[in-house]
ChimeraX commands (.cxc) that place a marker at each C-alpha (Angstrom):
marker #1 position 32.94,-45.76,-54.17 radius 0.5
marker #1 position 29.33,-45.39,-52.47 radius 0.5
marker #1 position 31.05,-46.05,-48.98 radius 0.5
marker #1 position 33.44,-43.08,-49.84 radius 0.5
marker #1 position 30.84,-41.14,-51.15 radius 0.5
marker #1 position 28.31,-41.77,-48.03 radius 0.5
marker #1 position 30.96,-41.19,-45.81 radius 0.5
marker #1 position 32.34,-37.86,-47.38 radius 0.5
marker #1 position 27.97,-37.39,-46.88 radius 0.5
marker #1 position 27.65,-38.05,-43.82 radius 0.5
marker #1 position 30.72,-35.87,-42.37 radius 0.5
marker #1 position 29.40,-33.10,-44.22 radius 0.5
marker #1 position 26.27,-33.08,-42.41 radius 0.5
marker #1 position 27.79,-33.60,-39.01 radius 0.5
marker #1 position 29.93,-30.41,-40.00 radius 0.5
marker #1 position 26.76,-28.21,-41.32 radius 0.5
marker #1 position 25.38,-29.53,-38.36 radius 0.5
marker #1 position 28.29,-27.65,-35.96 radius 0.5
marker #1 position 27.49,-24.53,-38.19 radius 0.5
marker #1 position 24.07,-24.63,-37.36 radius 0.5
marker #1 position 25.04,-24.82,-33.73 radius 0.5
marker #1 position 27.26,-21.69,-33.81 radius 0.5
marker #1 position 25.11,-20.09,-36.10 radius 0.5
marker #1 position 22.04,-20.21,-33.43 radius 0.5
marker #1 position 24.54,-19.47,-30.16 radius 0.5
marker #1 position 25.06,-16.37,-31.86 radius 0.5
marker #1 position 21.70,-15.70,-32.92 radius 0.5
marker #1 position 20.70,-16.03,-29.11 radius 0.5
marker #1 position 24.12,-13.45,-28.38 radius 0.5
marker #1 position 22.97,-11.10,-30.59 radius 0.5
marker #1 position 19.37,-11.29,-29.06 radius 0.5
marker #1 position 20.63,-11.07,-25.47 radius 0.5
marker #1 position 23.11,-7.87,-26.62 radius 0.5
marker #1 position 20.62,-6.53,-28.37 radius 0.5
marker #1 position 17.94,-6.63,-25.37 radius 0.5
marker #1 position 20.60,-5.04,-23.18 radius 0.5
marker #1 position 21.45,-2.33,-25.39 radius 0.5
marker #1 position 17.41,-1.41,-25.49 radius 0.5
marker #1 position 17.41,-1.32,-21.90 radius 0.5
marker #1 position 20.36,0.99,-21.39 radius 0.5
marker #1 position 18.93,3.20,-23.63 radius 0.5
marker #1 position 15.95,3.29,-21.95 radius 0.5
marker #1 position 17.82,4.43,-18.95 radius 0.5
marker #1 position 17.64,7.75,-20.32 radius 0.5
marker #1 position 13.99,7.55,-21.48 radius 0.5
marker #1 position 11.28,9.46,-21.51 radius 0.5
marker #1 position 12.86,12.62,-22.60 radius 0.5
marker #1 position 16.22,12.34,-23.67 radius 0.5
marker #1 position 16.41,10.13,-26.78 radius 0.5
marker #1 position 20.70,11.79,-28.10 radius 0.5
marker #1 position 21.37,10.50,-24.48 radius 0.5
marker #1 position 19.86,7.09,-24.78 radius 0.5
marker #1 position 20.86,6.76,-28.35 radius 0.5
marker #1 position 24.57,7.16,-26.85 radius 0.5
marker #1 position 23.88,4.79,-24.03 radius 0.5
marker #1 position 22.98,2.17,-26.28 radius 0.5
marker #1 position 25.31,2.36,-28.55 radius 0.5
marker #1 position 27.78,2.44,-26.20 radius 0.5
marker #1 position 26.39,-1.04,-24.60 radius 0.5
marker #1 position 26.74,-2.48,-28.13 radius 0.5
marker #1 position 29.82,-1.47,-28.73 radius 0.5
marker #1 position 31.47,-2.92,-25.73 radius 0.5
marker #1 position 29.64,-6.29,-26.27 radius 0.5
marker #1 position 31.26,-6.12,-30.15 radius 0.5
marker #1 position 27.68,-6.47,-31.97 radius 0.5
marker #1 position 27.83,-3.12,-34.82 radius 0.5
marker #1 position 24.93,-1.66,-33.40 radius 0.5
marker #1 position 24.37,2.08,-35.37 radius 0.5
marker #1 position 22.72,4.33,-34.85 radius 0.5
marker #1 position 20.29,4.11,-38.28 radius 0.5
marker #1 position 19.07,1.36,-36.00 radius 0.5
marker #1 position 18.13,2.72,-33.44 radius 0.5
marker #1 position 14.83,4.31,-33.13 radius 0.5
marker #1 position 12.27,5.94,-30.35 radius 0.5
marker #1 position 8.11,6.00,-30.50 radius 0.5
marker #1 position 5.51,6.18,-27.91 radius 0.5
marker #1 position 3.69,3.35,-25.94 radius 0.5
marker #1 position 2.40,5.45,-23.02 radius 0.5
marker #1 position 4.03,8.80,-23.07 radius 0.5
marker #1 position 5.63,10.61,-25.95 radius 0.5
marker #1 position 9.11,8.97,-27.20 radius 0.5
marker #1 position 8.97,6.14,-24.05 radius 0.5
marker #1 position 10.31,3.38,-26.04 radius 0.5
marker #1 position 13.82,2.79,-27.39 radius 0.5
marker #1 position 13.72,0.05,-30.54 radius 0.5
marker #1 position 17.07,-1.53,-30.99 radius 0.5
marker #1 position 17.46,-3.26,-34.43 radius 0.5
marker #1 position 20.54,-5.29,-35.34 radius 0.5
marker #1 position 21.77,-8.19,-37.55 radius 0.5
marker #1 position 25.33,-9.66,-37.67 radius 0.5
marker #1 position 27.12,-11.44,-40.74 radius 0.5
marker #1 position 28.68,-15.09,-38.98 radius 0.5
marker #1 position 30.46,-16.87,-41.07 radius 0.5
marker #1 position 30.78,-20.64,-41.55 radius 0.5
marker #1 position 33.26,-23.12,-40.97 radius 0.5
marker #1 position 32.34,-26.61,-42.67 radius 0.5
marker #1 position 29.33,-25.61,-44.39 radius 0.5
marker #1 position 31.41,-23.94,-47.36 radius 0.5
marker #1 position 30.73,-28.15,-48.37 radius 0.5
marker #1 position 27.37,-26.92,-49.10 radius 0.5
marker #1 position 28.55,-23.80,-50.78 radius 0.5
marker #1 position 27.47,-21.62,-47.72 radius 0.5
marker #1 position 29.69,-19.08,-46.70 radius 0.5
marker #1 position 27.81,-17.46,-43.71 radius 0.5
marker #1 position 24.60,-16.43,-42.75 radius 0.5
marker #1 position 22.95,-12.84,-41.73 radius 0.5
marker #1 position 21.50,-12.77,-38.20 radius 0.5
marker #1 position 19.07,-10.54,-36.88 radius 0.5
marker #1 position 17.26,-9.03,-33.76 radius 0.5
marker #1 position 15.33,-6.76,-32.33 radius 0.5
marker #1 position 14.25,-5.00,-29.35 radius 0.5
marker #1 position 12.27,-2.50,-27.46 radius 0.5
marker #1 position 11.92,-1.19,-24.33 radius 0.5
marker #1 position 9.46,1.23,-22.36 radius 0.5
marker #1 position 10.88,3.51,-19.41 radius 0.5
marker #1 position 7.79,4.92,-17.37 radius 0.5
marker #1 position 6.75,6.14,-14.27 radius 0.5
marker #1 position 6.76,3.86,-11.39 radius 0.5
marker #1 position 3.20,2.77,-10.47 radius 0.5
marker #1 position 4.52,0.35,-7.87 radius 0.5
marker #1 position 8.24,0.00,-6.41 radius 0.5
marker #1 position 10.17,-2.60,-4.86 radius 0.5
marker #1 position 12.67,-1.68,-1.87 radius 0.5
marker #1 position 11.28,1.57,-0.62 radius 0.5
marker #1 position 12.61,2.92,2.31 radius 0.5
marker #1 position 9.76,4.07,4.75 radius 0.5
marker #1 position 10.44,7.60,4.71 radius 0.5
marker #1 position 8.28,10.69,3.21 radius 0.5
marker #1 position 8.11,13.68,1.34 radius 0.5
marker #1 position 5.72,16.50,1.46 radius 0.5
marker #1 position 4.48,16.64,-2.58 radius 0.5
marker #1 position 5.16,20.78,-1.77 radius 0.5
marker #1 position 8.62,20.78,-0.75 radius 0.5
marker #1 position 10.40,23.14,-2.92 radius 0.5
marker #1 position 12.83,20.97,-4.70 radius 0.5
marker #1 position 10.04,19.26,-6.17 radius 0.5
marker #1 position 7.71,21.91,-7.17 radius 0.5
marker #1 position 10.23,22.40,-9.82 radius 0.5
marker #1 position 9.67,23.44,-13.52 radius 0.5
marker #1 position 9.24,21.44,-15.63 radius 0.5
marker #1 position 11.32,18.65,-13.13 radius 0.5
marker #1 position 12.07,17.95,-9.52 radius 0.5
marker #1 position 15.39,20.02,-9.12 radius 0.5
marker #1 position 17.89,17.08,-9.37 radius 0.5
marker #1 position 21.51,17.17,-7.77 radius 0.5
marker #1 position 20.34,20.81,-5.95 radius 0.5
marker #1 position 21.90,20.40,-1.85 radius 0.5
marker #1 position 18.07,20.53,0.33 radius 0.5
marker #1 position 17.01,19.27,3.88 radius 0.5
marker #1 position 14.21,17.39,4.79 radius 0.5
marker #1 position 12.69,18.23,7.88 radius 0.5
marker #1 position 10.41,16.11,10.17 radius 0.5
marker #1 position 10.24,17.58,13.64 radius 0.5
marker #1 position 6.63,19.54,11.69 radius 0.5
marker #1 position 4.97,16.49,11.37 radius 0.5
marker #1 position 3.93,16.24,14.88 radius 0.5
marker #1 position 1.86,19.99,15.01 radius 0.5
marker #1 position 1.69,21.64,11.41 radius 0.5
marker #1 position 3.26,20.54,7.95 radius 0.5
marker #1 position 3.31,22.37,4.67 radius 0.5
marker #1 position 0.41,20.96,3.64 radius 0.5
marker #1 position -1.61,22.17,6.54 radius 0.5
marker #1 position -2.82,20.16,9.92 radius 0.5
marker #1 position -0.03,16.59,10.52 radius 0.5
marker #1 position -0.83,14.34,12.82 radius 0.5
marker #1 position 0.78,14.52,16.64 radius 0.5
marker #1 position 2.57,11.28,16.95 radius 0.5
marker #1 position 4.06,11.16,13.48 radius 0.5
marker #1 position 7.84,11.94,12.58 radius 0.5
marker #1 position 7.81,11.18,8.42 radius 0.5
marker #1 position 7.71,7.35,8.70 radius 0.5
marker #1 position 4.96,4.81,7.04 radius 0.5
marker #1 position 3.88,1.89,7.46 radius 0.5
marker #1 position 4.53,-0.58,4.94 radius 0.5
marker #1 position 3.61,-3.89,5.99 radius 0.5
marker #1 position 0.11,-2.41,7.07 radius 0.5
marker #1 position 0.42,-5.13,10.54 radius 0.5
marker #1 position 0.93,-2.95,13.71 radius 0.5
marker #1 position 3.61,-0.20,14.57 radius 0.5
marker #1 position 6.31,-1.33,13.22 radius 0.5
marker #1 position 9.18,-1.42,15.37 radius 0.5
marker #1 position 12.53,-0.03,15.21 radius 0.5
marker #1 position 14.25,-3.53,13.86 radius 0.5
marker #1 position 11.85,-3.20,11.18 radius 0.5
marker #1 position 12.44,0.49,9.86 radius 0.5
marker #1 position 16.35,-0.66,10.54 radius 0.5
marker #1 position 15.87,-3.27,8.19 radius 0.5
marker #1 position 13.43,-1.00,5.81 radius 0.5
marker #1 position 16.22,1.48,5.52 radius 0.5
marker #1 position 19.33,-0.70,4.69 radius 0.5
marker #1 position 17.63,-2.86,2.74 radius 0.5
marker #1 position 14.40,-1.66,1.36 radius 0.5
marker #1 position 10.68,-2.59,1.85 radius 0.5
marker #1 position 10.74,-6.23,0.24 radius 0.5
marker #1 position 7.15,-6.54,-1.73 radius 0.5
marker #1 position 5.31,-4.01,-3.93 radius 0.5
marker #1 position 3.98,-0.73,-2.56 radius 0.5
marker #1 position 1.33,0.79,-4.72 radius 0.5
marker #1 position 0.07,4.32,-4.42 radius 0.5
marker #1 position -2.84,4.92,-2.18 radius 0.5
marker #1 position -3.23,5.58,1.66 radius 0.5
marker #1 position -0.59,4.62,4.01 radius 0.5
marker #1 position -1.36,4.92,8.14 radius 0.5
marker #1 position 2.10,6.32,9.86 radius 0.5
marker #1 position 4.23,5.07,12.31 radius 0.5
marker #1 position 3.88,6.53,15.44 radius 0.5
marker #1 position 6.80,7.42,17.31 radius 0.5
marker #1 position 10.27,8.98,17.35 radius 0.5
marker #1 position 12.69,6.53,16.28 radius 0.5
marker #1 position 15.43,8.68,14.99 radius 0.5
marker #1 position 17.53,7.92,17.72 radius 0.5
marker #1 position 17.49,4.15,17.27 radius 0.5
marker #1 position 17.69,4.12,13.58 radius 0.5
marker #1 position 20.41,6.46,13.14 radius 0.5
marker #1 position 22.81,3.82,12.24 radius 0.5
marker #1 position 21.19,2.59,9.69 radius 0.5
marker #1 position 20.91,6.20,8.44 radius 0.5
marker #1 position 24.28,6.57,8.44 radius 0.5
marker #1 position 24.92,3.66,6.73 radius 0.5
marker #1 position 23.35,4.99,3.95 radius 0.5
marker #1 position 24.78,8.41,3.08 radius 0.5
marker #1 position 25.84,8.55,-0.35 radius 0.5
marker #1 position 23.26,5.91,-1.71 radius 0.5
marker #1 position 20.13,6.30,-3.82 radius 0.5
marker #1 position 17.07,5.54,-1.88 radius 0.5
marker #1 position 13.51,5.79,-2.98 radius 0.5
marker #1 position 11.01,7.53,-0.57 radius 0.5
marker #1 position 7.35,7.64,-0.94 radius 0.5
marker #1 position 5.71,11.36,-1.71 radius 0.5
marker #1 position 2.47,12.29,-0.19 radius 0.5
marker #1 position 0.38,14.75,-0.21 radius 0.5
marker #1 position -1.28,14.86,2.92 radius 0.5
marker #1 position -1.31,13.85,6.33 radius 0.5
marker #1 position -4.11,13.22,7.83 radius 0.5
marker #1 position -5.71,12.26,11.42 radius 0.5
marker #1 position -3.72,11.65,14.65 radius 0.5
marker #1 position -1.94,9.24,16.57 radius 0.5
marker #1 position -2.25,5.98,15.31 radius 0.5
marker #1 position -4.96,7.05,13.23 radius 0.5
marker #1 position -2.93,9.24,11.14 radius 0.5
marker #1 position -2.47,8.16,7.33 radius 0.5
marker #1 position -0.40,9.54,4.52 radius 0.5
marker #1 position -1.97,10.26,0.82 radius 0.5
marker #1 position 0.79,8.68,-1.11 radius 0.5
marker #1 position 1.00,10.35,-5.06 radius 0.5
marker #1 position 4.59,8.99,-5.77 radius 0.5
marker #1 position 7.91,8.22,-5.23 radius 0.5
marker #1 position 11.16,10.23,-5.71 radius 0.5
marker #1 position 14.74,9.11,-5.39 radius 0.5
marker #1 position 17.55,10.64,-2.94 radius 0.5
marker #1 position 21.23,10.97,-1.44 radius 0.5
marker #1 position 21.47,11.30,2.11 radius 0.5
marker #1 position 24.61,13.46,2.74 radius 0.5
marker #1 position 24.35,14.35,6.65 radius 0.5
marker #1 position 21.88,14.68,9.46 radius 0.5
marker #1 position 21.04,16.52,12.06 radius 0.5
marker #1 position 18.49,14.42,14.50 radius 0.5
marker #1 position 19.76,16.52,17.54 radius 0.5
marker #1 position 17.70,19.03,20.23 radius 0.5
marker #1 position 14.11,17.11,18.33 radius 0.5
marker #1 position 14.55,18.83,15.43 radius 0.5
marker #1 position 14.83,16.02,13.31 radius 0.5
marker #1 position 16.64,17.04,9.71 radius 0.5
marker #1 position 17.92,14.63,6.99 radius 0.5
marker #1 position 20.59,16.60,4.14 radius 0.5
marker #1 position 21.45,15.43,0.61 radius 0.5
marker #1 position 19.31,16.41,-2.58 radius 0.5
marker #1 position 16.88,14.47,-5.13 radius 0.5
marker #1 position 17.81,12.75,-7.89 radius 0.5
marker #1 position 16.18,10.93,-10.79 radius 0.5
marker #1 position 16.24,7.10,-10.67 radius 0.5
marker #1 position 15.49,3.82,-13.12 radius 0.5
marker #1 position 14.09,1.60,-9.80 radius 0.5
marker #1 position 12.82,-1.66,-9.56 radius 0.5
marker #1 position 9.38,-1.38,-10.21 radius 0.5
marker #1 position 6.40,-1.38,-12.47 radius 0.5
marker #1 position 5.74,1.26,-14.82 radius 0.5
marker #1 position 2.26,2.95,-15.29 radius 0.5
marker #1 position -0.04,2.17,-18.15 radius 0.5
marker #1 position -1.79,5.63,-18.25 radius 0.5
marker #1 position -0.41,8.50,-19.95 radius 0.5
marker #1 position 0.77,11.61,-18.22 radius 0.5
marker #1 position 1.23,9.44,-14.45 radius 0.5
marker #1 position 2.61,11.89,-11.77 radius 0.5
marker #1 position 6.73,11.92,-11.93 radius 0.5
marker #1 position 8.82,12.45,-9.24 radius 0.5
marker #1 position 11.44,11.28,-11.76 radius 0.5
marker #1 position 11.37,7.52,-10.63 radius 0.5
marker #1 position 10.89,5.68,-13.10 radius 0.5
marker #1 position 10.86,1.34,-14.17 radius 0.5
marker #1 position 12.76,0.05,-17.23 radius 0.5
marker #1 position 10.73,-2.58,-19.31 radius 0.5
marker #1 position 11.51,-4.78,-22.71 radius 0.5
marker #1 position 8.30,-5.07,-24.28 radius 0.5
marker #1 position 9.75,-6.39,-27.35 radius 0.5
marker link #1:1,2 radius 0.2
marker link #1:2,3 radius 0.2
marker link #1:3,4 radius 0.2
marker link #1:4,5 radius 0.2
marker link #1:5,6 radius 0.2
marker link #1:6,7 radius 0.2
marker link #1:7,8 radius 0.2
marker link #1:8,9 radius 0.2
marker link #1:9,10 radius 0.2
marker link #1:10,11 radius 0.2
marker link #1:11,12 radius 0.2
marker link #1:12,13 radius 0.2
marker link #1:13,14 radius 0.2
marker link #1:14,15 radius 0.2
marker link #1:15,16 radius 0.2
marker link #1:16,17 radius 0.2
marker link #1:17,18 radius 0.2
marker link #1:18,19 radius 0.2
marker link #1:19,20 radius 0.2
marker link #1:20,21 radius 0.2
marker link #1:21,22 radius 0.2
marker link #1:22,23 radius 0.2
marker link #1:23,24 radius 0.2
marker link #1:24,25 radius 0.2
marker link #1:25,26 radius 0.2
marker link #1:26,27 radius 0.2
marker link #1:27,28 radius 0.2
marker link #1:28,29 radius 0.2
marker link #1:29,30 radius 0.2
marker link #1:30,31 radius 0.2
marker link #1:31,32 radius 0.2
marker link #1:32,33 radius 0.2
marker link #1:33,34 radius 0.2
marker link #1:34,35 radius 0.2
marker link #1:35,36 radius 0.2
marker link #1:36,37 radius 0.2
marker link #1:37,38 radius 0.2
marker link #1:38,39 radius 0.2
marker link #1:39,40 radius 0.2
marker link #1:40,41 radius 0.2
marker link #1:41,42 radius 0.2
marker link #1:42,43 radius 0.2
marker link #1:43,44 radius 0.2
marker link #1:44,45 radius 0.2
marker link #1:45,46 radius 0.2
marker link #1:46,47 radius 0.2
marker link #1:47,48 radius 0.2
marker link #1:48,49 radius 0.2
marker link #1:49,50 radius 0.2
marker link #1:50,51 radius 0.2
marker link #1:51,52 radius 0.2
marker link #1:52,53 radius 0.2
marker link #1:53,54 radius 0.2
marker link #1:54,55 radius 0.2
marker link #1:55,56 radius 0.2
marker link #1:56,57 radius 0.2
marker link #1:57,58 radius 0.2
marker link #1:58,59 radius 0.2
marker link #1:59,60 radius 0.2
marker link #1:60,61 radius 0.2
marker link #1:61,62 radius 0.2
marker link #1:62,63 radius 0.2
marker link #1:63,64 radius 0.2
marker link #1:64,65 radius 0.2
marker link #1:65,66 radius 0.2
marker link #1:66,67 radius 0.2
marker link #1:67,68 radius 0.2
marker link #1:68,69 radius 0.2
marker link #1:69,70 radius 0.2
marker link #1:70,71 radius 0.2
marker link #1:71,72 radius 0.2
marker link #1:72,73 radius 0.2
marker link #1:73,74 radius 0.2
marker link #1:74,75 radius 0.2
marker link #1:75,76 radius 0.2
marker link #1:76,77 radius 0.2
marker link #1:77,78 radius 0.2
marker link #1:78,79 radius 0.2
marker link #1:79,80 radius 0.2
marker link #1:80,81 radius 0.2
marker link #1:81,82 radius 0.2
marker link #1:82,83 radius 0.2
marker link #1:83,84 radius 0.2
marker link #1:84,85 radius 0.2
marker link #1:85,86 radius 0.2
marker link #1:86,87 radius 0.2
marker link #1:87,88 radius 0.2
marker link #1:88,89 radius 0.2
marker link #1:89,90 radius 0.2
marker link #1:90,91 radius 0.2
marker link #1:91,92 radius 0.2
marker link #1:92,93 radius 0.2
marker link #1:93,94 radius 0.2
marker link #1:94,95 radius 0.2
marker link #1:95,96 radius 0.2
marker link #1:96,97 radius 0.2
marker link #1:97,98 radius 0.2
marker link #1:98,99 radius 0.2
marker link #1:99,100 radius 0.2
marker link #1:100,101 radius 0.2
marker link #1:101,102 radius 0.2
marker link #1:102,103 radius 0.2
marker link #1:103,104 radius 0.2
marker link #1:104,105 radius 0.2
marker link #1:105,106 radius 0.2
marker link #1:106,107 radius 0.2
marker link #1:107,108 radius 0.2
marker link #1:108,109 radius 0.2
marker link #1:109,110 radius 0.2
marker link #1:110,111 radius 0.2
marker link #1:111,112 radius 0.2
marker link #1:112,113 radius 0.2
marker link #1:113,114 radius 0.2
marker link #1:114,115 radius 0.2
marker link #1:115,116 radius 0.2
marker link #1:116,117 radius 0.2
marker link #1:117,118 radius 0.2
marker link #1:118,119 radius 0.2
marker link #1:119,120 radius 0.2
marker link #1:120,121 radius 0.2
marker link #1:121,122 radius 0.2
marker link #1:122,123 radius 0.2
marker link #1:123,124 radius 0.2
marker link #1:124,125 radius 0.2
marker link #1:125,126 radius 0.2
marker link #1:126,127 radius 0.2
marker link #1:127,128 radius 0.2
marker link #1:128,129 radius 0.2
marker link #1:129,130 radius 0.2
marker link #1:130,131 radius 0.2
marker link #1:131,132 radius 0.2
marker link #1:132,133 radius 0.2
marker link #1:133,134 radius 0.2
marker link #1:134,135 radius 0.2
marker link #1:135,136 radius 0.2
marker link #1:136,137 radius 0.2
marker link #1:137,138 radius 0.2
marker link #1:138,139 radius 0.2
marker link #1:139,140 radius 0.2
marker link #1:140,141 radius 0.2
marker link #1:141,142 radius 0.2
marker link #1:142,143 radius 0.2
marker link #1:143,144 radius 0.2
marker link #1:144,145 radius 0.2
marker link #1:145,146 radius 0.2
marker link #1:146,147 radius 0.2
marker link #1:147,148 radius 0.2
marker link #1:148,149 radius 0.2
marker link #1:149,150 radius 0.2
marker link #1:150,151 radius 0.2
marker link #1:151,152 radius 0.2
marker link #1:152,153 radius 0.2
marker link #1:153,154 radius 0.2
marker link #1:154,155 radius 0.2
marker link #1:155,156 radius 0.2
marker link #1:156,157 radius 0.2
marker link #1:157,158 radius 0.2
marker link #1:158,159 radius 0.2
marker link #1:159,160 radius 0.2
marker link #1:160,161 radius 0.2
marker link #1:161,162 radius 0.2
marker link #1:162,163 radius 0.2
marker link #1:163,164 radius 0.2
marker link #1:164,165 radius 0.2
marker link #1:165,166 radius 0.2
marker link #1:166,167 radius 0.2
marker link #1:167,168 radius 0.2
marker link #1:168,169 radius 0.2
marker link #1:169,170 radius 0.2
marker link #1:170,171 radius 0.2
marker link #1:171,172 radius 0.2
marker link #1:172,173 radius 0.2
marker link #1:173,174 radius 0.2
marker link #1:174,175 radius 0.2
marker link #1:175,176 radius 0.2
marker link #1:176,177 radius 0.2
marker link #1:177,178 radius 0.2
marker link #1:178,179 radius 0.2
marker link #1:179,180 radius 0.2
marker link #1:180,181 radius 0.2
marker link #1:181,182 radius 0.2
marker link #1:182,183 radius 0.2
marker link #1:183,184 radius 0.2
marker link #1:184,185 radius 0.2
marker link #1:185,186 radius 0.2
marker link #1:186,187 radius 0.2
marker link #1:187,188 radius 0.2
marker link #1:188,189 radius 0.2
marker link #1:189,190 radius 0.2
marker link #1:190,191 radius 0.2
marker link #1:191,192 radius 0.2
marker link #1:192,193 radius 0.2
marker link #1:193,194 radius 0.2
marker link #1:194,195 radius 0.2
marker link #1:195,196 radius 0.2
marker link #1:196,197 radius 0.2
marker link #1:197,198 radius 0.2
marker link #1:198,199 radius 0.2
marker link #1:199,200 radius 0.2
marker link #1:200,201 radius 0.2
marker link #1:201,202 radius 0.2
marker link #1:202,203 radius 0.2
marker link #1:203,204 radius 0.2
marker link #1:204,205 radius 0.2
marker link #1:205,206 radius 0.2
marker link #1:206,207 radius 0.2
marker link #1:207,208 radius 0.2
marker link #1:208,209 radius 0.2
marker link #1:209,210 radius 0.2
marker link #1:210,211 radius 0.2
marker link #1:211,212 radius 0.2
marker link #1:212,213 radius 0.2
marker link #1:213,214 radius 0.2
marker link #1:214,215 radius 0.2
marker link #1:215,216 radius 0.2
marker link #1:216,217 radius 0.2
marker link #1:217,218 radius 0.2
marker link #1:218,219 radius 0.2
marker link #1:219,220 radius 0.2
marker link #1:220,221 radius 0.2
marker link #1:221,222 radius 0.2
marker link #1:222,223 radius 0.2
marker link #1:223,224 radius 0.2
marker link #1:224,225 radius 0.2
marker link #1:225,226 radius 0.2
marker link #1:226,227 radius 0.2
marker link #1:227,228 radius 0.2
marker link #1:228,229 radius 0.2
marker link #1:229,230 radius 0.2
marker link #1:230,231 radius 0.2
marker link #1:231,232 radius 0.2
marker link #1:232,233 radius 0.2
marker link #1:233,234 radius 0.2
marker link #1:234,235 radius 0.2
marker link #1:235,236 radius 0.2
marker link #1:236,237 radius 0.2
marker link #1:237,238 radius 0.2
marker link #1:238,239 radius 0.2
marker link #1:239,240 radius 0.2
marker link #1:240,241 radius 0.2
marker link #1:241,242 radius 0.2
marker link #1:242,243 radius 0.2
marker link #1:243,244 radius 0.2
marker link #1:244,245 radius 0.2
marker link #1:245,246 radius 0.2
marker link #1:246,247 radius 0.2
marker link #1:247,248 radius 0.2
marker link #1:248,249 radius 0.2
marker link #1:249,250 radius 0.2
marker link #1:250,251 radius 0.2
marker link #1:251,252 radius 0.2
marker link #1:252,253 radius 0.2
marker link #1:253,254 radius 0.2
marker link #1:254,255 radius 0.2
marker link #1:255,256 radius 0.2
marker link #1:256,257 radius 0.2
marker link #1:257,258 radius 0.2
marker link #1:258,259 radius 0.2
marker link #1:259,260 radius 0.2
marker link #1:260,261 radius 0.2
marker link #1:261,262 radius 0.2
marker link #1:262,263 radius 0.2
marker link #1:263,264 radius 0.2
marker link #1:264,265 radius 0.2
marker link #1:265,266 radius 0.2
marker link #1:266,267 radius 0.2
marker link #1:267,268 radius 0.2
marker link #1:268,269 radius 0.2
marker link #1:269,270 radius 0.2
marker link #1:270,271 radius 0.2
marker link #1:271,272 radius 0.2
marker link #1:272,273 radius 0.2
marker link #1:273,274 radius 0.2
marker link #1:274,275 radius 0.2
marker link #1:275,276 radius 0.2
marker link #1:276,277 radius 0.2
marker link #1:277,278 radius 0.2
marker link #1:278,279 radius 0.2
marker link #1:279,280 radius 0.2
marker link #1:280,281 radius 0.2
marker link #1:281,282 radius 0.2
marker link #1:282,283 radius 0.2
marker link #1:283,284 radius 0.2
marker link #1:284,285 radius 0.2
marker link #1:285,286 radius 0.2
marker link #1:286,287 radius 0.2
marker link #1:287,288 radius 0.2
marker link #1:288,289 radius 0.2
marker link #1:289,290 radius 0.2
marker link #1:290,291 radius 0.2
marker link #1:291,292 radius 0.2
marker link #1:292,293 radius 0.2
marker link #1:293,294 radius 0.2
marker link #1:294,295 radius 0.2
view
């Protein structure tokens, strides 16, 4: 009689033990779901909080976790209504521990995440923008999805900001070790500047390269890109540096790099990037912008 009872015991311990199991895999699911629902609701952050309440609910749904949207809520970490909180729990019922008279268990989790301007970006192509070009002097945003042209030919006598330097067409340098050459901007363009770039002071590539980089150009069209925003040009020749205030994201359409009058067409858009967001309120937006979980 003890051996049956032991035994009858010890196999419902090994079976509580298999609930336990499940019951923590879908703890971690329900986590992991919930993280990613925070995050695409963030995509739509700061600003739009019906969107990102949509976006997230929409993520949980097609995961299968009854996210609603009583649990979903928005506050500030930086800048007003940044930060999308996600909070869900999930009834998972038992198999073997109904021994113990344990049915199922409640699991919960929560989440947050913080969309904010980028204070440093990853995979920055080494193009710029004049801060005054029209399509971003915009209120109260950059005009998004507008068709504009970006011209560079001015950089080499007068931009829009006043006195360029001779010598530049519109590209930096962002390795901050020589000229780069026209392999490098090649690579820069298709792939994107692989390390940080913070904001600061940037000296410019000298040269014309248009010619030799068209390809990769034209590789392009129809892809987001992120190009650094400055604010002024200053000095000549190799000497010459650009102020760099931002970033902004956009869609190369066509080009005309023809007769040295050097034009890129598409328009701006807003972008999540891969980047870090600022810590200071009220940062300068270009509307590119890093997704964080901070929670």
């Amino acid at each position: 009689m003890i051996t049956v009872l032991t035994l009858v015991v010890l196999i419902g311990m090994a079976a509580a033990v298999l609930d336990v199991g499940s019951w923590f895999r879908a703890d971690r699911k329900l986590q992991a779901d919930t993280d990613a629902a925070a995050l695409a609701g963030a995509q739509a952050l700061p600003g739009d909080t019906g969107f990102a309440t949509s976006l997230a609910l929409e993520y949980g749904a097609k995961n299968g976790d009854d996210i609603e949207a009583a649990d979903i809520t928005f506050t500030t970490t930086v800048d007003p209504y940044d930060t999308i909180v996600v909070a869900s729990d999930k009834t998972t019922p038992g198999f073997f521990s109904g021994v113990f008279a344990i049915e199922s268990v409640e699991v919960h989790a929560n989440a947050a995440a913080r969309t904010g301007t980028l204070s440093s970006a990853l995979w920055v192509a080494p193009i710029v923008v004049n801060h005054l070009h029209p399509k971003l002097t915009c209120k109260p945003l950059p005009c998004f999805g507008e068709p504009t042209e970006l011209e560079y030919h001015h950089l080499k006598a007068n931009g829009p900001s006043g006195p360029a330097g001779p010598g530049s067409f519109g590209f930096i340098n962002l390795t901050g070790n020589g000229n780069p050459g026209t392999s490098d901007l090649r690579d820069q363009i298709l792939r994107g500047f692989d390390d940080y770039m913070e904001l600061g002071n940037y000296e410019a590539r000298t040269g014309n390269p248009f010619s030799a980089i068209k390809d990769a150009l034209q590789m392009r069209i129809g892809e987001e890109m992120l190009f650094p925003v400055y604010k002024k040009l200053t000095g000549t020749g190799s000497g010459a540096k650009y102020d760099i205030i931002g970033w902004v994201g956009f869609v190369i359409s066509d080009m005309d790099l023809a007769g040295n009058r050097e034009k890129l067409y598409g328009h701006f858009t807003r972008v999540i990037w891969q980047g870090i967001p600022s810590s200071s309120a009220g940062s300068l937006s270009f509307g590119a912008y890093a997704v964080e979980l901070i929670e």
